[in-house]
Structures are given as structure tokens and as C-alpha cells.
C-alpha positions in Angstrom: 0.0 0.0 0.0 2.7 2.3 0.7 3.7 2.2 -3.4 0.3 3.5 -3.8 0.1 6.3 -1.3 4.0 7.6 -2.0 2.1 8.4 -5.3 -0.6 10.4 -4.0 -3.3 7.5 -4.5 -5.5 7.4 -0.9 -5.9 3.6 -0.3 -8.7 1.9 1.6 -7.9 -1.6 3.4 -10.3 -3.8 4.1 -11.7 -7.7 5.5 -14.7 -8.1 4.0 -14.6 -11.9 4.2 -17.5 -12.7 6.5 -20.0 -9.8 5.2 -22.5 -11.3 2.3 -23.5 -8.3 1.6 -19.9 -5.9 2.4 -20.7 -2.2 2.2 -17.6 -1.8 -0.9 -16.6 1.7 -2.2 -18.5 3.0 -5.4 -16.4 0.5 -8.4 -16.3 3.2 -10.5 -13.9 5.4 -8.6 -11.6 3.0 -8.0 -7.7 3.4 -9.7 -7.3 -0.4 -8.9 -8.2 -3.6 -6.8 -5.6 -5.5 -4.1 -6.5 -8.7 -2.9 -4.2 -10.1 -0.1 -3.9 -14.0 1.2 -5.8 -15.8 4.2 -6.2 -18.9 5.7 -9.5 -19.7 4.1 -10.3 -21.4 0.6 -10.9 -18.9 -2.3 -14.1 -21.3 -3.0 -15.1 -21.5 0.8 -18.7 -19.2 0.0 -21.0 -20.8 2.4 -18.2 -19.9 5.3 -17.0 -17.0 4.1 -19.6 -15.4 1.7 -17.5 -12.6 1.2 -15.1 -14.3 -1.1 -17.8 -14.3 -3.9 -17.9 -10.6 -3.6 -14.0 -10.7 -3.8 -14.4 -13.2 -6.8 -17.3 -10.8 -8.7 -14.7 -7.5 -8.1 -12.2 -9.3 -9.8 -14.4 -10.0 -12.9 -14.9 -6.4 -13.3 -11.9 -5.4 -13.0 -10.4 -7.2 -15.4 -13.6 -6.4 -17.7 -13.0 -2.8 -17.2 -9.4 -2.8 -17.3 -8.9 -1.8 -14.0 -5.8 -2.7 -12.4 -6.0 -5.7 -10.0 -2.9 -7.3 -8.3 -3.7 -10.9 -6.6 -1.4 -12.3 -3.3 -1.9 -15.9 -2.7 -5.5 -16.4 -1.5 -6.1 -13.1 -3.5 -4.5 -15.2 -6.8 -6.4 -18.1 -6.3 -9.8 -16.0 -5.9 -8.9 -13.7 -9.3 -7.3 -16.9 -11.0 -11.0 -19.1 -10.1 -12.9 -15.7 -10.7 -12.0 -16.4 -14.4 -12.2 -19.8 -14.6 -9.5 -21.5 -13.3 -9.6 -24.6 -11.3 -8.8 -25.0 -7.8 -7.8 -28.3 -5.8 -5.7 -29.1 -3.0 -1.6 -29.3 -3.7 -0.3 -32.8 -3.4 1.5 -31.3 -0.3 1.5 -28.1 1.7 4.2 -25.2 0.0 5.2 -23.4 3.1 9.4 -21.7 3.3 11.1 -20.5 0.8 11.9 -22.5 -2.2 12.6 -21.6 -6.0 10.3 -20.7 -8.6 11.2 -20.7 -12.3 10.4 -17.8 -14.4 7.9 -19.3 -17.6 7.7 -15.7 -18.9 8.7 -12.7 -18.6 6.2 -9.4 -18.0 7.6 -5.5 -17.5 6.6 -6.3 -13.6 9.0 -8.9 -14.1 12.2 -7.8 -15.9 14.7 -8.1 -13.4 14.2 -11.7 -12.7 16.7 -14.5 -13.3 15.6 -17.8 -15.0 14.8 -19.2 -11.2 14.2 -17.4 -8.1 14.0 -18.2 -4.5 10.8 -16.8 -2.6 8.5 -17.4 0.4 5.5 -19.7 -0.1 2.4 -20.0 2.3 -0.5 -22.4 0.6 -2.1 -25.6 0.8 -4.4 -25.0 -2.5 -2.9 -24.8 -6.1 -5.0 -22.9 -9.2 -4.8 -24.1 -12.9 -4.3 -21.2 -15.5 -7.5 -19.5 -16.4 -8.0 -19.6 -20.4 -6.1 -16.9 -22.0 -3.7 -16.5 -19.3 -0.4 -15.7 -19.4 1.4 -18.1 -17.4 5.2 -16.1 -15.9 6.1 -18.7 -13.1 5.9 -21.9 -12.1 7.8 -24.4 -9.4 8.3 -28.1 -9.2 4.5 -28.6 -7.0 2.9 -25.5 -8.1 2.0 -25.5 -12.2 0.7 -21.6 -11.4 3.1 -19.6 -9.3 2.4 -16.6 -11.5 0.7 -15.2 -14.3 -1.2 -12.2 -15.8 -4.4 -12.0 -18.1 -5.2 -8.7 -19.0 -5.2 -6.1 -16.3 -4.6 -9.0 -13.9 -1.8 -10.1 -12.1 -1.8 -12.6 -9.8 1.0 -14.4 -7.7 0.5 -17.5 -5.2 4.0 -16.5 -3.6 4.9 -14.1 -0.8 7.0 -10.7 -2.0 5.1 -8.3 0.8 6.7 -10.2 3.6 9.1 -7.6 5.4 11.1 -8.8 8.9 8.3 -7.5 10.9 5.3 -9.3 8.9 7.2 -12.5 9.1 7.3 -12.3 13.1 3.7 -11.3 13.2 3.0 -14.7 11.2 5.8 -16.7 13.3 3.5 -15.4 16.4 0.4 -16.9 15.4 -0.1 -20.7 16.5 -1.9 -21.8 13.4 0.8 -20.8 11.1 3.7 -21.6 12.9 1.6 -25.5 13.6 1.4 -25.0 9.7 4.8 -24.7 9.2 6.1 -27.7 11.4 3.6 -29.6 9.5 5.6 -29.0 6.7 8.7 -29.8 8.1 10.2 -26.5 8.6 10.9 -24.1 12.2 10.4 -20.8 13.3 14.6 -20.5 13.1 15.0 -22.0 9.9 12.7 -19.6 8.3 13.9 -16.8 9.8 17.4 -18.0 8.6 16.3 -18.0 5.2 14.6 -14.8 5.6 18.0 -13.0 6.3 19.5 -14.8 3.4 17.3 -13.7 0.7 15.3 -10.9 2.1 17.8 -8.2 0.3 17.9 -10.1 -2.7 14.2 -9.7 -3.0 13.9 -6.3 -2.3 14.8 -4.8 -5.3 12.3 -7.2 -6.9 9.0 -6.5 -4.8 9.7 -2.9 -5.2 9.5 -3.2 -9.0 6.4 -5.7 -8.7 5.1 -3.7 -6.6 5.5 0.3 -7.9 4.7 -0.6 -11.1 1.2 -2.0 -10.1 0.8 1.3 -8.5 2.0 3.4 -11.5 -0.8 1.3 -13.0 -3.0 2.5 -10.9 -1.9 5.9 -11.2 -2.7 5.9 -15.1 -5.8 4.4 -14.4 -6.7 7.6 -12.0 -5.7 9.8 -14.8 -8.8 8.2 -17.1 -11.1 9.0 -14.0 -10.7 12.3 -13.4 -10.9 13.4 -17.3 
């Protein structure tokens, strides 16, 4: 969010997972659309009716245009939003691991051919029809991709030090985590060894969805 407001664009955050009905700003004012991870299933509507509100923002979006950037739960809701199938992985994907760049994208151009990042996720999506696939790892088919005004991407490039301990002080995620075979010191080991070589890399993911977002605002206000 802090891309976003360093470029004058006022952000509003919100949970709107529980609320069938959620009270959402007016669509047509918006410069673009975040959607962040979370425990739940992207397809888990009867528990959390919210997510089909989530799923029906990112059809417009990407109907209209409209910038829309997708984080783990948040790419598995836009990625099943338009059509892609969702099922469980053959094992949880939680540490950091490589990814192997498919394609490349502007967001994208300072990557290497492979690329080690933070995964969080039980579920896996397929590619939604006419998708641009851009990354993939050795469990997860869909690690990235784009379609349209769309990006989405099941791994974790927001993570700073302080958002990792926040996670590493939550039962459920740590239990998560020592299910899949990892520890609270090994990840934070890992963290220090490629936090600064991923820097660089969120910041370009990440400022160039809000310059996106910027040149969306400019068609708004004319």
C-alpha cells in the first residue's frame, strides 16, 4: 500500500470476508483492486460469503481494465474468478523454495531464469484460459501469471522482517509450518539470506502496479 500512497493515490484496506452483503466503495472510482492471502479457501462461500464478492470485483476489474494485483488467496480467488480450477496441492508449500520464471512481464524484468521466494499455501489454481502463465515451481503448475489487467501471484513478495514475526507469532501458522517440516529458526534463517535479494524485486512488482494504478486515476478524473 505504501507504493500506492507515496504516489498520492488514498488507499482503503479492508476484511470483507465474513459480510455477504460488504458495504464496498463506489467500483467506478476506484484506480485499482488488491486482494491479499488468508487462511480460508478462495471457493469457501457458504463460510466466508464474502469471497464471492471478492471473486465478482475481480471480474470487473479485469472487464473494465482496471488494475488488480492478486497475493496468494487473493491469486487463487482472481485466477478461479475467471475460470481456473482450484484443488488441494499434493502437499502443503510453506518456506522458501525456487520458482522458475515461464515468462517474462515489465513487472517482471529483473528476474533470473529461477528465483527463490517465500510460499504460504495448501491450495494450487490451474491457469485461467487466455492467461499468461510467468512462473511456475516443481508442485505449483501456477506460481504466477497475468491475463489482462490482472496479475496474480501465489507466492509471498510483501513479507518484510516485521510481517514474518507477526506470522511466526500466530499458533496456526507456525503448527502449519512444522507440519511441513520447517521451524520458526530456519525460516527466519532463510529470511536473512534472501530478504535483500528480493527487495529490489517486490519494489518493482510492486510500484509498477501502483504506477498502474496511477494511469488508471488519470482516465477518471478526465
Amino acid at each position: 500500500m505504501s507504493n500506492l500512497e507515496d504516489i498520492g493515490l488514498e488507499t482503503v484496506t479492508m476484511n470483507i470476508v465474513d459480510k455477504k452483503k460488504p458495504d464496498l466503495p463506489d467500483f467506478g472510482e476506484l484506480a485499482g483492486v488488491v486482494i491479499m492471502g488468508g487462511p480460508m479457501g478462495a471457493l469457501d462461500y457458504d463460510k466466508y460469503p464474502g469471497l464471492k464478492a471478492e471473486a465478482k470485483l475481480a471480474r470487473a476489474a479485469v472487464a473494465s481494465g482496471k488494475p488488480i494485483l492478486g497475493v496468494c488467496l487473493g491469486h487463487q480467488i482472481i485466477a478461479t474468478a475467471l475460470g481456473a480450477q482450484l484443488r488441494k496441492g499434493d502437499a502443503p508449500e510453506i518456506g522458501f523454495a525456487p520458482i522458475k520464471r515461464v515468462d517474462k512481464h515489465d513487472f517482471f524484468s529483473m528476474w533470473d531464469k529461477q528465483l527463490t521466494v517465500l510460499h504460504w499455501h495448501n491450495d494450487v489454481v490451474g491457469l485461467p484460459a487466455e492467461g499468461q502463465l510467468l512462473s511456475r515451481s516443481s508442485s505449483t503448475k501456477v506460481q504466477a501469471f497475468r491475463l489482462g489487467s490482472a496479475l496474480g501471484m501465489q507466492f509471498h513478495l510483501e513479507v518484510c522482517g516485521s510481517l514474518l514475526d507477526e506470522w511466526l507469532d500466530e499458533p496456526s501458522m507456525v503448527k502449519d509450518l512444522k507440519a511441513a517440516g520447517g521451524s520458526k529458526s530456519q525460516l527466519r534463517e532463510q529470511f536473512a539470506q534472501y530478504d535483500q535479494l528480493l527487495q529490489p524485486l517486490a519494489e518493482q512488482v510492486f510500484s509498477g502496479f501502483a504506477a498502474r494504478c496511477n494511469s488508471y486515476a488519470q482516465t477518471l478524473n478526465k
